[in-house]
N, C-alpha and C positions, 0 to 999 in steps of 0.2 A: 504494500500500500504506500502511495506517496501523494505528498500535497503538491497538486499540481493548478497553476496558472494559467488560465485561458487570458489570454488577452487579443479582442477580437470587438467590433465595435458596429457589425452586424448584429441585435439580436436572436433573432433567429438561429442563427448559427454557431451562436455563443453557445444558448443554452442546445442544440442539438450534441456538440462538443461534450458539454458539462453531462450532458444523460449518460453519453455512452463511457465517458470517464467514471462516472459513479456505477454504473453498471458492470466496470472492469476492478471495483473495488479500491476503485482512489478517492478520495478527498480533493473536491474540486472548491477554485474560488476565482470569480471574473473580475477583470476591467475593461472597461467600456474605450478605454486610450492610454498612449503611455505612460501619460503623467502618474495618472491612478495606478498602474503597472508597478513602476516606480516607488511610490509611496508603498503600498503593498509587501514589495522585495524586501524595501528596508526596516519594516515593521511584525513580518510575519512570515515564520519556516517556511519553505517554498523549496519545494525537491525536483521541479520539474517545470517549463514553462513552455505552451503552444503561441507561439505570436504572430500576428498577422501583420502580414507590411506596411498598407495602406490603412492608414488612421488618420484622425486631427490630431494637430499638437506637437506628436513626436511619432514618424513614423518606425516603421518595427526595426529598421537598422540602426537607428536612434536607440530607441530603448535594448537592442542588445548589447552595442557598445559602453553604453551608459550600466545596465547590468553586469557586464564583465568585469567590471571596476570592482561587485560588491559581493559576485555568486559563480563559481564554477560550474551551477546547475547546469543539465542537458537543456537544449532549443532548439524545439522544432520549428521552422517558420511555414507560417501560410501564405501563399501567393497565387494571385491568377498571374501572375506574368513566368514564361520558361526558359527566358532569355539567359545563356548561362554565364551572361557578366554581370546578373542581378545575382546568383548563386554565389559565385564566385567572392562577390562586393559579401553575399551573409557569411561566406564562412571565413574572408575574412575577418569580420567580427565576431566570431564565435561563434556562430551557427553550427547545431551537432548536426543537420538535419531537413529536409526541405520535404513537402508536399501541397501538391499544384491541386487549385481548385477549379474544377468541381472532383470532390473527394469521398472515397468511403469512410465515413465515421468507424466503420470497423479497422478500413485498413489504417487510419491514425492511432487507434488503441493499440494496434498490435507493433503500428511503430514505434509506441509511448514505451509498450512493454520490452519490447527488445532492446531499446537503447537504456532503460532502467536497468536491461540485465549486463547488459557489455559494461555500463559504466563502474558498474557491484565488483569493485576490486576487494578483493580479498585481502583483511590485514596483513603484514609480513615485516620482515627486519626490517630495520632502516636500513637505503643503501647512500652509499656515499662514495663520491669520485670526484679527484679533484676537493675544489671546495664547494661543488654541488651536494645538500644532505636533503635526500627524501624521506618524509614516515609516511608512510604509506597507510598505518591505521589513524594518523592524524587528517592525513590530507595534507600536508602543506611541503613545502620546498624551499629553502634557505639556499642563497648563494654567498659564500665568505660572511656567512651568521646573518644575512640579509634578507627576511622572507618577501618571496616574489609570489603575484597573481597568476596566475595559469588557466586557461579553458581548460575544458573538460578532456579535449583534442589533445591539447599542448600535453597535459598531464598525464595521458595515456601515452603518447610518442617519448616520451621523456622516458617514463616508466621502464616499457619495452625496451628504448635503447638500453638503458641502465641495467637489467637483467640477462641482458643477452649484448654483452658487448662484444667487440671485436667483431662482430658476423655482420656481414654483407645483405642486405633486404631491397631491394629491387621497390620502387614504387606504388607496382601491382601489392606484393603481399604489403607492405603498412596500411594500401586502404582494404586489404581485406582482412588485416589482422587489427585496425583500430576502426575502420566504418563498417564493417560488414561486409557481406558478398552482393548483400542488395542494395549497396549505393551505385546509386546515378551520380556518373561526374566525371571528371578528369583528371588523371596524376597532377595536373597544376595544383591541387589540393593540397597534397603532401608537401608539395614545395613553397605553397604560402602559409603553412603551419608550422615547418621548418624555420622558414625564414623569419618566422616572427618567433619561434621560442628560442633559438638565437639572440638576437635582439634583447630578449628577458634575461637571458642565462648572461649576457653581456661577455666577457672576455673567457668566462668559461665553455660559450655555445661553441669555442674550437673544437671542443672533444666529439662533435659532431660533424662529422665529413663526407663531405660529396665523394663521388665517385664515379667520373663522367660514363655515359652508357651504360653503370653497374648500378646505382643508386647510393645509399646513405648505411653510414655502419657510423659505429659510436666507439670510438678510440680511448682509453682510457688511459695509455702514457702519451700526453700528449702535451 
């Protein structure tokens, strides 16, 4: 069970959402726009967030950016557009997730539950390399005693690297070992989630390394 965020500014469609979430055994709670979204996040447990792009106020790439600042939660976003530089533009904010409308209310529950399940990392030692230190039953990440923010993406690529260094992973398997076998998209994914937990890991993201036409391994003398 998780409490999970509709934020959706169709009626109708909110509460269509909301039935079949409670019907799958979650705990649902709506916002009509991002603002309310927002206020929401930073006031009350939220395990999980559906969000639609087109709103007043703040639309959904808005309010993901602005969420990432305060929630490693999964997000699904809702869009009538398929255009894949509108994809592209969510996951580089964070987006776990995308489904085009017009949609099954069932096939969103089942995407709600799969990505609830991939992201159910299971407690284990700290790891540490470098002056990178993960807890994994905490959730958090410390760079040289500095804790940084992570999507849910970043923190899953990190993870993996970190338990499986030294080996070689090709772009296909990371998105089929951190998105699934049933994502829609492009290895540009793997490389704008790369490039951004880089970026966070700041002088320590060397320990993650290209490998022209091979993909990405995770070096730990480095």
């Amino acid at each position: 069970m998780a409490n999970i965020l509709v934020v959706e500014d169709e009626k109708n469609m909110q509460q269509i959402i909301a039935v079949y979430m409670e019907k799958g055994g979650h705990i649902c709670i709506t916002a009509d726009d991002g603002v309310e979204a927002l206020l929401l996040l930073k006031n009350t447990p939220i395990d999980f967030m559906i969000l639609d792009i087109m709103m007043p106020h703040l639309d959904g790439f808005a309010v993901c950016r602005l969420a990432r600042e305060i929630s490693n939660m999964p997000i699904i976003m809702l869009t009538a557009k398929g255009a894949e530089e509108d994809k592209l533009k969510g996951y580089e904010y964070g987006v776990d997730d995308y489904i085009t409308k017009p949609f099954s209310p069932r096939v969103l529950l089942a995407k709600v539950n799969a990505l609830l399940r991939r992201t159910a990392v299971a407690p284990a030692e700290v790891l540490c390399v470098g002056k990178i230190v993960m807890q994994p039953s905490a959730h958090t990440v410390t760079v040289d005693g500095q804790e940084i923010t992570l999507t849910h993406k970043e923190y899953a690529l990190l993870q993996f690297f970190m338990v499986n260094p030294e080996q070689i992973f090709t772009r296909e398997q990371l998105l089929n070992r951190i998105w699934g076998y049933d994502f829609v998209g492009t290895s540009r994914t793997v490389d704008t989630h790369i490039k951004t937990l880089r970026q966070k890991l700041g002088d320590e993201g060397k320990h993650i390394v290209t490998l022209i036409r091979s993909g990405y391994k995770f070096e730990v003398e480095k």
